[in-house]
N, C-alpha and C positions, 0 to 999 in steps of 0.2 A: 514599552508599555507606558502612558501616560502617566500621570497620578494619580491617584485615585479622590475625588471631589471631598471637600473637608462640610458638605453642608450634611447636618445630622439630625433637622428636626422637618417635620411637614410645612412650618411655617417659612424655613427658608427656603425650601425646594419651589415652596409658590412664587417665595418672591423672585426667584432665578428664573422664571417663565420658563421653567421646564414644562413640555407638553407629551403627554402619555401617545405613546403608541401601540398597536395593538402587536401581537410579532409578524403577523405576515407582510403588513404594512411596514416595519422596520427592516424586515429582510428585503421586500420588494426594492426601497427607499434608498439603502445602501446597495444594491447591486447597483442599480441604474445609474447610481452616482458614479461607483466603479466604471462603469463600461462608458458611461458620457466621461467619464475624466480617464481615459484608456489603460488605467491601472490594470491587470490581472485580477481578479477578484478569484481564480483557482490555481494560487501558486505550488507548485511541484508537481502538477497531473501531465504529466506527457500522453499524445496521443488521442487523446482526446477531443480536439479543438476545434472538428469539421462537423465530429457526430454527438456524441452525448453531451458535450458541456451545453452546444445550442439548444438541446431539449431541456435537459435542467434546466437554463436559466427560462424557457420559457414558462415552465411549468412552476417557479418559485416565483416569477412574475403574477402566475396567475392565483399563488396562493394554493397551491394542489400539498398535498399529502403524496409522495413521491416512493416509490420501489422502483429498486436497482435490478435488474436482472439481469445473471451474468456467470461462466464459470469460474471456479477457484481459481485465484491470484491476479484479479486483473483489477486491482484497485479499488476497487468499491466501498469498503471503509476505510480506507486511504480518503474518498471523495469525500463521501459523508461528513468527515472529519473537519474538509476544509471549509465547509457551511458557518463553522463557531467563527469565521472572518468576516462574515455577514451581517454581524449581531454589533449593537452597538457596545464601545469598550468597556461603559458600564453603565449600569442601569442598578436606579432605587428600586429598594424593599423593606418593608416595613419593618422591622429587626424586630429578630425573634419568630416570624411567620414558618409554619409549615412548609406553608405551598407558594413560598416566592412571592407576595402580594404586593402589589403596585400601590404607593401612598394613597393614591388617588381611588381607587377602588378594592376595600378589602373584599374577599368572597368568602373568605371563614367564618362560623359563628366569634371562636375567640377574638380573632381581628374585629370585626366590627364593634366590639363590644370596646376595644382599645382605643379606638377610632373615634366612639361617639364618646367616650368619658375623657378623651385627653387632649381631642380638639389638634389645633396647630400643633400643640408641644409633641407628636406622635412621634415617636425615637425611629428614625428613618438609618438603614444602613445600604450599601453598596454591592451589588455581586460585580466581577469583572465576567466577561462575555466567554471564559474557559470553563465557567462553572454552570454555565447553563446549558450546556450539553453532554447530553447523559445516554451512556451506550451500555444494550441491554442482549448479549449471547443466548439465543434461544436454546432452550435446552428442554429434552421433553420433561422432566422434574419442575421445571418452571410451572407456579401455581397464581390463582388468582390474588393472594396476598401478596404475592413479590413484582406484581405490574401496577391491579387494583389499589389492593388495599383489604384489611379483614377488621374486625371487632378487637379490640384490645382488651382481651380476659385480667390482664391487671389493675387499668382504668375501672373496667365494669368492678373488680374487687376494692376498689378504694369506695367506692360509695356512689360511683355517677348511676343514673338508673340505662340504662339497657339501649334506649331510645337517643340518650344523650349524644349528638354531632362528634363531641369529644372526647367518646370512645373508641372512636375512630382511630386505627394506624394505616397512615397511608402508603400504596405503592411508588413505583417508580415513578407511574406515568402524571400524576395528581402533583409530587414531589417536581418533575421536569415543568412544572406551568410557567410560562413566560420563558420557555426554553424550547429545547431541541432533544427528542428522543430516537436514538436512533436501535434498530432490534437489527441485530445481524441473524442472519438464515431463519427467516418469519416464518416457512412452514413445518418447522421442529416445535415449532408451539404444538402441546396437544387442540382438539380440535374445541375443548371446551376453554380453553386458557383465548382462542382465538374468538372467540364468540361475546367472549369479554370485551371484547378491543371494538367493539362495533358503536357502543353510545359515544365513549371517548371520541371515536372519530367524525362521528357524526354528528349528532346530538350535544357533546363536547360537554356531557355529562357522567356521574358516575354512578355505578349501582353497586353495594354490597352487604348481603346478606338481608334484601326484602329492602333496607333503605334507597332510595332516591334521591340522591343531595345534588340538588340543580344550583351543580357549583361551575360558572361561565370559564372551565379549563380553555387558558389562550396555552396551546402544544402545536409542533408542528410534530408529525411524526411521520420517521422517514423507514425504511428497512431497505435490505437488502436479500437477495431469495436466487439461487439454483433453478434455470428457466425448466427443466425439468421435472422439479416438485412445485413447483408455481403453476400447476394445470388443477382442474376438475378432474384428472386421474391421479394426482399428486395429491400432496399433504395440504393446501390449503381450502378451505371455505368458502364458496363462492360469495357471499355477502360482505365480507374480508377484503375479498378484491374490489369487489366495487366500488367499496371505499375510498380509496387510493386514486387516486384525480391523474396521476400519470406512472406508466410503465415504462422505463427507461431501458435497451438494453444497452451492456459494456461491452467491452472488446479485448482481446490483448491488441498492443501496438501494432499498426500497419506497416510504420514504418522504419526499417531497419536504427535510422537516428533515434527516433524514440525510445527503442527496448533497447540501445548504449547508455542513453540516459538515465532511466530506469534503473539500472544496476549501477551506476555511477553513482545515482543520488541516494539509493537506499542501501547499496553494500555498506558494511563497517570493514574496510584493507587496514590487512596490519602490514602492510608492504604495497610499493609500487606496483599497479599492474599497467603498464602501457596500455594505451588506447587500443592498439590492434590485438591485445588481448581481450578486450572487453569489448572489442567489436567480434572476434571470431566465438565467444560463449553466447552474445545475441543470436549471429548466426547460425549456432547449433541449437539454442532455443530455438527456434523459429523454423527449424527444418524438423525437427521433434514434431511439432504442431504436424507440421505437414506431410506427417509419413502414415501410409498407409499399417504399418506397423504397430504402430504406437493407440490406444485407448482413447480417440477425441472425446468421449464423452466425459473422459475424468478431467480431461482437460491438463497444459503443461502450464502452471504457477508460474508467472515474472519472480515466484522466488525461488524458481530454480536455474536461472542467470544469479539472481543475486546472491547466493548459495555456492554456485559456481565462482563467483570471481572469489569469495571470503576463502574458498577453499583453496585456489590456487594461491591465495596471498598468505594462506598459514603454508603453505610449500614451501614459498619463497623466504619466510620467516627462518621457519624450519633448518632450510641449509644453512643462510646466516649466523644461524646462533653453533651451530655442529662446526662451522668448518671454519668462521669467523670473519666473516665477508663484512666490512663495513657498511655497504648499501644492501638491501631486499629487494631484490627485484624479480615478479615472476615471468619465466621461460616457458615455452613452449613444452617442454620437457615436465613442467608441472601441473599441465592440462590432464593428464593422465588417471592424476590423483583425485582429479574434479569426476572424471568419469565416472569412477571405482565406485568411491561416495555416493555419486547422485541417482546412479540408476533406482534404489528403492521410492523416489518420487516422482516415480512416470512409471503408468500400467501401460501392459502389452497385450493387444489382442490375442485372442484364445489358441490360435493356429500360431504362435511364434515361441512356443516355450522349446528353449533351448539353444536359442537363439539370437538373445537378449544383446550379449556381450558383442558378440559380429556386426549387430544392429546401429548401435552404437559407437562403434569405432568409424565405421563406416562414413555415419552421421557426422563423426568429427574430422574424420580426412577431409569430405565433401567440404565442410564449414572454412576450412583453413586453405584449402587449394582456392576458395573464392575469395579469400582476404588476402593470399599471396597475390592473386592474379590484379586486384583491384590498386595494394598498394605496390608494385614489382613492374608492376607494367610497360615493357619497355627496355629496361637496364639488360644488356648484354653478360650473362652468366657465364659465357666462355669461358674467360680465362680460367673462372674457380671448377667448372666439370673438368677443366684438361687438366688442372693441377690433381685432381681427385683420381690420378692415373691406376687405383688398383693397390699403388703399395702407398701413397700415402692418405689419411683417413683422418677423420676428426671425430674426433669422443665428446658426449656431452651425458651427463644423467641428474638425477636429482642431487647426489652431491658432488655435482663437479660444480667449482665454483665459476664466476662469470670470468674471473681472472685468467684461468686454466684454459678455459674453454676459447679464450682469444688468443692466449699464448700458442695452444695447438691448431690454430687456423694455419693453413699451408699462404706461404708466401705470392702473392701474384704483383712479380716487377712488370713495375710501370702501369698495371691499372690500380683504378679510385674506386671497382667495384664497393670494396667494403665503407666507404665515405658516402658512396652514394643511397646502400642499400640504409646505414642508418640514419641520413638526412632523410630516407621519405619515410621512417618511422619516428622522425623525429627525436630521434635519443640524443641525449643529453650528458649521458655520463655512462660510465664503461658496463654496468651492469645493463641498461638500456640498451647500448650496441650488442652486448651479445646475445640478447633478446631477441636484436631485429635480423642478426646473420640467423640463428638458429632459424627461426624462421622460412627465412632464405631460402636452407639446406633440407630442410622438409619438405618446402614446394616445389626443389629440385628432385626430389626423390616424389615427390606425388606426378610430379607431371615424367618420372621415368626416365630422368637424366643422369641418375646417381643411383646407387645405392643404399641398402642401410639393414641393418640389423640391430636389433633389440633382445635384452635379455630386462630381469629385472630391477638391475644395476648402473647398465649403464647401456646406451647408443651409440653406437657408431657409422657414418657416414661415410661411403668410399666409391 
C-alpha cells in the first residue's frame, strides 16, 4: 500500500491538478491500463480466463451494472471482491461527508453549505480504495432503510422540521457513492425492497418516504443471483433485471489444474498434503459433479475440495500430535476421514437413499485409480506384488505412523521401485515417501493385483 497523500485542504488538491473522475471512468481507465500493461487485473480467479473474465471486462468497459449468475461455490464473491483493484488507491473526500463527496462536487445539502462558506480552506480527507466497496447479503428482512435510507425520528425530534434533507439517515447504497456495491443473492430481496433499487440504478436517484432528492449517486452496482431464482418464475422483478447492462454466467473449473489450484490457494493445512492428494480431492470433486447420482441442481461448492484437503490435513495433524511424528503429513489412509465429514454438503437424488455411502466410496476409488494411473504410469510393480506373497502384508491406518509404515514395507533386493514411485510424487522427506508408496499399494489393489482389508483401525495390504 502506498502512502497515503498528506494534501488536506481543497486548495491544495487544485493545486496538485488532481482531475475528478467519475467511477465508471476510473474503473474502465485502470482496467485497460491493466490489460495494455499485461498485469492481471483478476488476481487468484482460476478458471475463469476463456469465459467470464472476457465478459466482465467487457461489460465494465462499457460501464454496465453487472450480475453474476451462477451455482453455489463457484467464486462469485470471490470475483466481485476482486473489482476494489480497479479503484484507484486513493481518492479525496470532503471530510466528514456522509456520502463520500468528491472536493470538486459536493451533492449534499450539508456539503455545499461547507463548500460555499469555507472556499479553498474545505478540510479534504482520504479513503483508500478497500473502503469503498461495500457488500450487502440479501436477506428477506432486508428493508428499505438498510439499502435506501429512511427519516430520522431523532433528527426530526431535535428541532429540524420534517422536510428538512438532514433528517435524512442514509442506506447502504447512497453511503457506497463513489464506490462499489455489491448484494449477494439479489432475489432474496423482498419484491418491494427490489423495486426500490430501480431509481438508484437508473435514474441514479433516490426516493424516501414522498422525498425526491436528485442527489447525482456516482455507484456501480454489481450482485450476484442463483440462475434459477433469476427468472420471471423466480424471485426476481422483471424491471430489476433490466436494469443490469450485463448477465454474466460462472462456472466451476473446467479444468482439472484449475479446481488443484483452487483448493491450494484457499484451503488453510495445518499439515502437508502432497500435490497428488490435492489432485485426487479435485478429481473426486469433479466426478461428484458428474454423477448422475448426485443433486446438480444444488450444485457441488469448490468448498467442498477446499473442506476436503483442511480435513485431511487435521488427520494428518491428528496422528502427529497422538503418536509424535515430527512431520504431518497427509496419507492416503486419511481420505476416509474427508469422506465421512463431507458427505452432508452434497444432496442426492430422490431414488438413491440408502445408498449414499457406496456412492461415494466409489466416487473415490474411481478419483484415485485415475491419479495412480496418471502419476505410476509405467514403473514395473512386479517385484513388490510377488513379495506381497499371501503371508507377508503391509499395515497402514490412521495411527500408524509414516515411520512404521515404511519400516513394515517388504524388502525388494535389487529393485529402486520404492525410489522411483516417490520421485514421481515428488517426496521429499520420509513422511512424503510413505504418502506416495501408500498410494502405490492402493492402485495395486484397485487395479486387482493385491489385496487388502479394512477394519476401522487399521489396513492391511497382502
Amino acid at each position: 500500500m502506498s502512502d497515503r497523500p498528506d494534501i488536506s485542504t481543497l486548495a491544495g488538491l487544485r493545486a496538485s491538478g488532481h482531475v475528478r473522475r467519475d467511477l465508471r471512468h476510473e474503473i474502465r481507465s485502470n482496467l485497460l491500463d491493466a490489460l495494455s500493461g499485461g498485469r492481471d487485473p483478476w488476481p487468484g480467479m482460476y478458471g475463469f480466463g476463456r469465459t467470464v473474465l472476457p465478459q466482465l471486462e467487457r461489460a465494465l468497459i462499457a460501464g454496465h451494472d453487472v450480475v453474476l449468475l451462477g451455482e453455489r461455490g463457484q467464486g462469485k464473491t470471490r470475483l466481485l471482491r476482486t473489482l476494489v483493484g480497479l479503484l484507484d488507491e486513493w481518492s479525496p473526500v470532503i471530510e466528514g461527508s456522509e456520502l463520500n463527496e468528491h472536493p470538486y462536487e459536493p451533492i449534499t445539502h450539508a456539503s455545499c453549505v461547507r463548500w460555499r462558506s469555507q472556499g479553498d480552506q474545505l478540510s479534504i480527507a482520504w479513503r483508500h480504495r478497500s473502503e469503498r466497496y461495500v457488500e450487502k447479503l440479501a436477506t428477506p428482512d432486508t428493508s428499505v432503510a438498510d439499502l435506501i435510507g429512511d427519516v430520522d425520528p431523532m433528527r426530526v425530534a431535535e428541532g429540524r422540521r420534517l422536510g428538512d434533507p438532514e433528517t435524512i439517515h442514509y442506506g447502504l447504497v447512497p453511503r457506497a457513492n463513489r464506490g462499489i456495491i455489491a448484494i449477494n443473492e439479489l432475489p432474496d430481496l423482498a419484491e418491494r425492497i427490489q423495486v426500490s433499487m430501480l431509481n438508484v440504478m437508473e435514474e441514479r436517484d433516490i426516493q424516501i418516504r414522498g422525498y425526491v432528492l436528485r442527489l447525482p449517486l456516482d455507484v456501480l452496482v454489481v450482485a450476484s443471483a442463483n440462475p434459477e431464482d433469476y427468472t420471471n418464475r423466480g424471485r426476481i422483478i422483471t424491471p430489476l433485471k433490466d436494469r443490469f447492462g450485463a448477465e454474466i454466467r460462472t462456472h466451476y473449473p473446467e479444468d482439472l489444474e484449475d479446481e488443484v489450484a483452487v483448493i491450494r490457494q484457499e484451503a488453510r493445512l495445518v499439515a502437508d498434503v502432497p500435490a497428488v492428494m490435492l489432485e485426487i480431492l479435485a478429481r473426486y470433486t469433479r466426478a461428484l459433479r458428474l454423477s448422475p447420482a448426485i443433486n446438480q441442481t444444488s450444485g457441488v461448492s469448490a468448498r467442498f475440495g477446499i473442506a476436503g484437503a483442511e480435513t485431511v490435513a487435521s488427520a494428518a495433524r491428528r496422528r502427529a500430535a497422538l503418536r509424535g511424528e515430527s512431520e504431518s503429513v497427509a496419507r492416503l489412509v486419511d481420505l476416509q476421514s474427508a469422506v465421512d465429514v463431507l458427505s452432508g454438503k452434497i444432496e442426492f437424488e430422490s431414488g438413491e437413499e440408502g445408498r449414499e455411502q457406496a456412492i461415494l466410496e466409489h466416487l473415490v476409488r474411481t478419483s484415485t485409480a485415475d491419479a495412480v494411473r496418471l502419476h505410476y504410469r509405467g514403473l514395473d510393480f512386479g517385484p513388490l506384488v510377488e513379495a506381497l506373497d499371501g503371508l507377508t502384508t503391509v499395515t497402514t491406518g490412521e495411527q500408524v505412523t509414516a515411520q512404521e509404515f515404511l519400516s513394515n514395507l517388504p524388502s525388494l533386493d535389487g529393485s529402486t521401485l520404492y525410489d522411483e514411485v516417490a520421485a514421481r510424487a515428488g517426496a521429499i522427506n520420509e513422511g512424503q515417501r510413505a504418502a506416495a508408496i501408500e498410494l502405490a499399494l492402493e492402485g495395486l489393489f484397485l487395479a486387482r493385483r493385491i489385496s487388502k482389508e479394512s477394519d476401522e483401525d487399521e489396513t492391511i495390504y497382502g
